[in-house]
Steps between C-alpha positions, in 0.01 A plus 500: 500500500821579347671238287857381606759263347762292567741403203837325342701672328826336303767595239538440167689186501272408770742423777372696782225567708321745644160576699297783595183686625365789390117660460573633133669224321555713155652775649745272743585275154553846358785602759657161513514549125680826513730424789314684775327192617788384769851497497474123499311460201732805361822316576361174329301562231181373597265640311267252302145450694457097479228448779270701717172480725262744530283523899291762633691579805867596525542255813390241302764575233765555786462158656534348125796642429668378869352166407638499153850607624526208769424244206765312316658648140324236328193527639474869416616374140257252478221763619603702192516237257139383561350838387741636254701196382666733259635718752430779283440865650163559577546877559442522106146281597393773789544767327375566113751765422851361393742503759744777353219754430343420869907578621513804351108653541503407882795669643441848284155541599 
């Protein structure tokens, strides 16, 4: 089966929230990077990949994300905090090449 994710995305003074779905989490970290992602993230700035989970089915992914939207700030905070109490981006973790040379190579291929 086809891996799927659902994931939080914040800004760099880590003041807002955001979470998704997608089946190829690089690419959709990629867009949200370069302001194609959503106009909400655009508008906002919320760029920096803090927490995600990985299922095998997209349906799975889609009910996490409607559960993780109906739960308080904090909680979603706390969620965070417990896996990457540095809130430091972990799109540098998923992928090996450095962030600007992954910008630039993946939109001119």
């Amino acid at each position: 089966m086809k891996k799927s994710y659902t994931y939080l995305l914040s800004n760099k003074s880590r003041t807002m929230l955001y979470i998704g779905v997608t089946a190829d989490l690089i690419s959709r970290i990629t867009q949200h990077k370069n302001g194609t992602g959503s106009n909400f993230t655009r508008k906002y700035g919320l760029q920096v990949l803090l927490y995600f989970e990985e299922y095998t089915a997209i349906d799975q992914a889609i009910a996490r994300e409607k559960q993780l939207k109906n739960w308080h700030k904090e909680w979603k905070w706390n969620l965070i905090k417990s896996n990457n109490p540095e809130l430091k981006d972990l799109f540098d973790e998923l992928y090996p090449w450095p962030s600007i040379y992954f910008k630039v190579f993946y939109f001119r291929s």
